[in-house]
N, C-alpha and C positions, 0 to 999 in steps of 0.2 A: 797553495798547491804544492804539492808534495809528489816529489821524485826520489823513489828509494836505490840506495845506488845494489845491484847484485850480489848475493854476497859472496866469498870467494872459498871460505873455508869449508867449505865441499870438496874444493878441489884438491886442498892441502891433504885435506886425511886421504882424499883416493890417491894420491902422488905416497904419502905413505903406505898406507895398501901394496905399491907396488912394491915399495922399498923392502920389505918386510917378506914379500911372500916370495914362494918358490917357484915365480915365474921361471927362470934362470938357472935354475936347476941343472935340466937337460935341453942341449939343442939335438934338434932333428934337423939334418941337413936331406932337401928334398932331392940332391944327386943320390943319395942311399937308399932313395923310396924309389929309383927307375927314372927319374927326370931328365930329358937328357939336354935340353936347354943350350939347343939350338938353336933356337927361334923355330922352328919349322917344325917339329912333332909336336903332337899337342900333348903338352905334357898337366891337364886338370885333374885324371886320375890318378899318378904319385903324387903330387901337390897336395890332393886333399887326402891322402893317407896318410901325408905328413904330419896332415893336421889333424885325423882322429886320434893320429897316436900320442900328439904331443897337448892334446886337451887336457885342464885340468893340470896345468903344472910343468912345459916345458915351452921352450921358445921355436918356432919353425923357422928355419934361418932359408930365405934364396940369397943365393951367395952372388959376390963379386964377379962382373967378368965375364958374366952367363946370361941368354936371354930366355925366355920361357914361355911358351905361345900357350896362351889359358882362357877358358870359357868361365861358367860360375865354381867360383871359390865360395864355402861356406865355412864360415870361421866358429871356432868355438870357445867355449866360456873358457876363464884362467890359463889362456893363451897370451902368448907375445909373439908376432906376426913379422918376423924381422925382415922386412925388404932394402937387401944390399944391390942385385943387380935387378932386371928390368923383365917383367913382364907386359908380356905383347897379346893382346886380345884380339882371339879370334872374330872374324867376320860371316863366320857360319851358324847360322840360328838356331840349328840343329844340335851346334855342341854345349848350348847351357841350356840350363834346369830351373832356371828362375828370371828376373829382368834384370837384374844386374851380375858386373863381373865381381866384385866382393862384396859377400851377404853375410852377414851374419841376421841373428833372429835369437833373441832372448839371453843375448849371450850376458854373464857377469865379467868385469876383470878382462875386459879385454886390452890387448894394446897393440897399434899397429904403426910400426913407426921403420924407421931404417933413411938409410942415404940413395936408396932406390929409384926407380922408377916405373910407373905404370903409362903405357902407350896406348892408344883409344884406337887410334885407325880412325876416325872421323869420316874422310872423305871416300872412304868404302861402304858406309851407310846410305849416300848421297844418290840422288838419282842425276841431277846435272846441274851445271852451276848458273844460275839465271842473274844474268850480267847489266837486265835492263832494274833490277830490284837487289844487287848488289848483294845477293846470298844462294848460297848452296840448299836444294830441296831436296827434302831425305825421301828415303823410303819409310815402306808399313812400320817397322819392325828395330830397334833399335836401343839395346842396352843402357845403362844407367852403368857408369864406374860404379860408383858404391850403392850396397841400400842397408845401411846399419840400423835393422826393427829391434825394439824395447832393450835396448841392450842400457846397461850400467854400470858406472864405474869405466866408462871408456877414455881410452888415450888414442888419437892420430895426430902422429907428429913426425914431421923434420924431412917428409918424403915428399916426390913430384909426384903427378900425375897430370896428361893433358891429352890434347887432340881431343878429347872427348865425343863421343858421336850425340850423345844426350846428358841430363843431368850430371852431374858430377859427384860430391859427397853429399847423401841423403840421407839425413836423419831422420826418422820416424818413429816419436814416442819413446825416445832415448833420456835418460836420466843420469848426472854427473857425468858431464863430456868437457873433455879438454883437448881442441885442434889447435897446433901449436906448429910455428913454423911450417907449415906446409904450404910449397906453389903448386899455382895449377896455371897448368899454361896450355889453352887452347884457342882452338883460329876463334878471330873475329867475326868471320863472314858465314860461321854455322850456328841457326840458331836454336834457341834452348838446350845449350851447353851449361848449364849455369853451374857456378863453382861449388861454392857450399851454401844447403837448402837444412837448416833444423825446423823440423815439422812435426807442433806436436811435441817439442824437446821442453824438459827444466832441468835448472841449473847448467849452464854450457858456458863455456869460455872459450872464444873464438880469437888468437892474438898471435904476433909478428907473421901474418899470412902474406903471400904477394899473388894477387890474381890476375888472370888475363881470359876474358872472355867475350863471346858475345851477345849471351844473355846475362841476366841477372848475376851481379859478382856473389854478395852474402847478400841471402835472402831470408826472413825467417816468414814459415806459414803454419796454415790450420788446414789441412787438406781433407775434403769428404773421403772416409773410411767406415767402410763396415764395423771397423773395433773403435771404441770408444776410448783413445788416447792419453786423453786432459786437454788442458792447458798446455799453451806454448806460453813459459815464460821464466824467470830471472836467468836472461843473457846477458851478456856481456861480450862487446865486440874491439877492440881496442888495438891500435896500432899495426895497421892492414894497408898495403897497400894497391889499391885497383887498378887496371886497365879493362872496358866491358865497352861495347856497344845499347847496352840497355842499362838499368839501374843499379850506379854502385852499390847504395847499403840500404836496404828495402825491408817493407814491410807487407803480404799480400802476395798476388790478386785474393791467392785462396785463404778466407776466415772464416771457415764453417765457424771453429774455438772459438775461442776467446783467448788473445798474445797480451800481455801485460808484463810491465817491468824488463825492459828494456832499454840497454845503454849501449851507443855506438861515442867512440871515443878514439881524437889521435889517431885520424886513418886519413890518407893522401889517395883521393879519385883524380886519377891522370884524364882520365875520359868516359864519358858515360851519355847517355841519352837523357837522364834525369841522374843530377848526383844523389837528394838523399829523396827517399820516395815513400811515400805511406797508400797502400791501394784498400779500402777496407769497401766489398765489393758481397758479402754475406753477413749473414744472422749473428755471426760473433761479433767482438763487441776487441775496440784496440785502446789501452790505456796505458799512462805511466812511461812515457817513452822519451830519452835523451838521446840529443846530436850534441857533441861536445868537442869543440878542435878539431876542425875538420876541414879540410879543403879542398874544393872541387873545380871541374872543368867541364860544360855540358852544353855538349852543340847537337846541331839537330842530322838527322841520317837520311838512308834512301827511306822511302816512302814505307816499306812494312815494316821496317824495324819501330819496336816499341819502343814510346818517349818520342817528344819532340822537342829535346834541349831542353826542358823547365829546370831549371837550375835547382829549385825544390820542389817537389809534388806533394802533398797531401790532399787525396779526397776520397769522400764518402758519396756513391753512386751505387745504386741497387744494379744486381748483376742482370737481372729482369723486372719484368712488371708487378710478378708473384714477390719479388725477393722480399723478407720481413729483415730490411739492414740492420746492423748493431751501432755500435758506438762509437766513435772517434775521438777521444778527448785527452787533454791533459796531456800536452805534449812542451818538450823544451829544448830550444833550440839555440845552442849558448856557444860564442866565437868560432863561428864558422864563415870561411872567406871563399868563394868563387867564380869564376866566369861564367858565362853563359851567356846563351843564342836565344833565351827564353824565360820566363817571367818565374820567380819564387809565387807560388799560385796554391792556395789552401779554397777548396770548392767541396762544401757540402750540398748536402742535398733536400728537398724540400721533406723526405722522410726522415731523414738523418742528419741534423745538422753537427758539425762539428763545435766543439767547446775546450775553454781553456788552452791556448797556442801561446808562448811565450816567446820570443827571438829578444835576444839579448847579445850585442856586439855581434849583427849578425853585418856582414860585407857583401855587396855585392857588382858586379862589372859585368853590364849589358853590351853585348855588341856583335856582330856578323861576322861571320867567316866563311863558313862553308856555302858549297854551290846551291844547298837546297832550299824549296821553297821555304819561306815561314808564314809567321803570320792565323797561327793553329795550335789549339793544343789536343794534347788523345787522349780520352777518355777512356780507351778502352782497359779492358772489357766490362760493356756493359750494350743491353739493347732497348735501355729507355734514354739516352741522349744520343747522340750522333756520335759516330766512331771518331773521326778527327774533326773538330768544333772551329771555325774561324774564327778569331779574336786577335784582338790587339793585342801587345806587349806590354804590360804594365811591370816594373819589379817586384812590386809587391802587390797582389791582386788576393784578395779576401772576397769571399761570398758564401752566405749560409752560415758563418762560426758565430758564435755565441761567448762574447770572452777573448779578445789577442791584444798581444801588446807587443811593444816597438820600444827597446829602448839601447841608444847607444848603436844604433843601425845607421847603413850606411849605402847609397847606389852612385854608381859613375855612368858614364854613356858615351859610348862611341858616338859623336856626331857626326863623323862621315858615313853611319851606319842606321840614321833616324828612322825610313822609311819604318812606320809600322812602329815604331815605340811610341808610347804616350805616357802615363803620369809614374810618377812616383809611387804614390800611395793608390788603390781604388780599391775602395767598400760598397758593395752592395747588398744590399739585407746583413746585415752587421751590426751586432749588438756587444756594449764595452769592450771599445777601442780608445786604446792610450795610446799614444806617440811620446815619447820622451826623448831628446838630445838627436836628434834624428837628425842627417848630411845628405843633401841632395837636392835637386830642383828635378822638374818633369823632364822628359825628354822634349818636351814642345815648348814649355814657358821658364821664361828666367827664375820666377820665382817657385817653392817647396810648393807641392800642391795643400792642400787640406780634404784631409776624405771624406767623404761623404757620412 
């Protein structure tokens, strides 16, 4: 089985690209276009005259010092977008032109980087905060920070952004992208905030990020669109650090595509509802995909919040009865260590089974902590199984794959925390299964189980 690693020299020549060209030229400072960056005027119309003027060859500088209250920004190609001080987004619906606060659309040569910041206002989207289900309920209506469509040759880097009301940075059918250094810091308790979403992206390199979210931290999808995309695929995700209430480094729900080639690498999930997670849930098809040094922490939450602590998810579940699902296969899962409230759990489906799973030095440590119930895991979305499913705890729970192996694998178990754990290993409908060098006994019986 064959895992090709991303390549990277894409990236090298766009990094030259920029070295070379006359991004830097001219700076347009957006106090000279009428900004007056306050916080309180809205200042979207000098901002983007800054930016038709400085297309094609100059830097737009928000300066230090200054705040700047902004609806949609539309960026443009052979620009560098230099954010030093802090824009504040508007909560009025009426003052942007598109769904998000910066858009670009076809742009080449973009770059958006600086020591700045961008502020979301989250809890002004929010209709009230529902305290028996431990999250904030939005309204109709509510922007996306980024939506960077078909753009190439892109750089985001070194700048915050948080509070987020919805999505965060969204990629969409983006080519030669490099997010670098960049946090995103938003609440916990609002959901579908998600940090960074490439959808539809190739070649992308995602690395020293630090996120904090309550959805999805890095996600990569195939999202149904009227334009015809590609492929999501040679990513690279590498040395990231999470805090999410839902799935640190993910794959899914949405696979119209088809995501292939794929590496997550050298990333530290403090907290997640599922640390590493594969949903393939549509017609596309998911292959070639590595977890690599990785270590996670994954308990379970209030009752809506997606994920119930599975420490790993992978599965293949038709999103409806109609759905023609794709593929799941060929995945590698190599020295990764975590905690969890919840079973490493790989579940295909009687239309779709999953094939070729590999875990190699994979660690893991069952045990209870939090108030909520267990004893379940979520299938969602999907409306041909049950939204959240009763089950036992297994650490390693296989069903439907075709092809896994165990080798150099390892579970522990809180025994003051039994209720509801049971074997080590369990297979059901499972075809070539290896175990090799494998540490552990059940949660019930002294001796290693054997699976079925």
């Amino acid at each position: 089985m064959n895992f090709p690693r991303v390549p990277l020299a894409i990236f090298i020549s766009s990094l030259l690209l920029f070295a070379v060209s006359p991004l830097l030229a001219k700076t347009f400072n957006v106090l000279d276009f009428g900004a007056a960056g306050d916080g309180v005027a809205l200042d979207t119309a000098p901002v983007q005259r800054a930016i038709d003027v400085a297309a094609n060859g100059g830097t737009v500088l928000i300066p230090r010092g200054r705040t700047f209250r902004i609806a949609t920004l539309n960026l443009r190609s052979q620009l560098d977008f230099r954010l030093e001080g802090t824009l504040f987004i508007s909560t009025n619906q009426a003052d942007y032109s598109g769904d998000g606060v910066i858009m670009a659309s076809n742009a080449a040569n973009l770059r958006i980087s600086g020591r700045g910041k961008i502020l979301g206002q989250s809890l002004a989207f929010m209709t009230n905060y529902d305290a028996l289900n431990e999250w904030w309920l939005f309204q109709d209506w509510r922007p996306k920070m980024f939506v960077l469509t078909s753009c190439t040759n892109l750089v985001v880097r070194d700048l915050t952004f948080g509070d987020a009301p919805f999505w965060g940075l969204h990629l969409l059918g983006c080519e030669n992208v490099l997010v670098d250094n960049v946090t995103v810091s938003n609440r916990l308790d609002v959901p579908n905030d998600d940090g960074i979403d490439p959808d539809h992206c190739r070649h992308v390199e995602i690395r020293n990020c630090h996120l904090t979210c309550g959805d999805d931290a890095i996600v990569i999808k195939s999202t149904r669109q009227t334009n015809d995309f590609g492929d999501c695929a040679d990513i690279r995700v590498h040395d990231c650090v999470i805090r999410t209430q839902d799935a640190g480094l993910k794959l899914g729900t949405e696979t119209v595509g088809n995501i292939h080639d794929v590496s997550f690498e050298r990333c530290q999930i403090l907290s997640s509802s599922r640390g590493l997670c594969i949903q393939l849930r549509d017609e596309g098809s998911i292959s070639n995909i590595t977890f690599r040094n990785i270590s996670f922490v994954s308990r379970y939450h209030s009752d809506p919040w997606w994920g119930r602590g599975e420490g790993i998810s992978f599965t293949a579940l038709p999103r409806t009865a109609e759905t023609k699902l794709g593929k799941l296969q060929n995945i590698l899962v190599e020295n990764v260590t975590g905690r969890a409230e919840n079973s490493i759990r790989i579940n295909g489906s009687v239309t779709s089974r999953i094939a070729n799973v590999r875990f190699r030095g994979v660690r893991v440590s069952l045990d209870r902590w939090t108030k909520y119930s267990g004893g379940v895991y979520d299938n969602r979305p999907t409306k041909v199984l049950a939204p959240v499913e009763p089950h036992a705890t297994d650490a390693f729970d296989f069903s439907r794959v075709d092809g896994v192996s165990l080798d150099h694998c390892s579970v522990t178990w809180n025994p003051a925390a039994a209720a509801g754990f049971r074997n080590s290993v369990q297979a059901d409908d499972v075809t070539g299964l290896q175990i090799t060098r494998f540490q552990g006994a059940s949660a019930r019986h002294p001796l290693p189980d054997r699976a079925k």
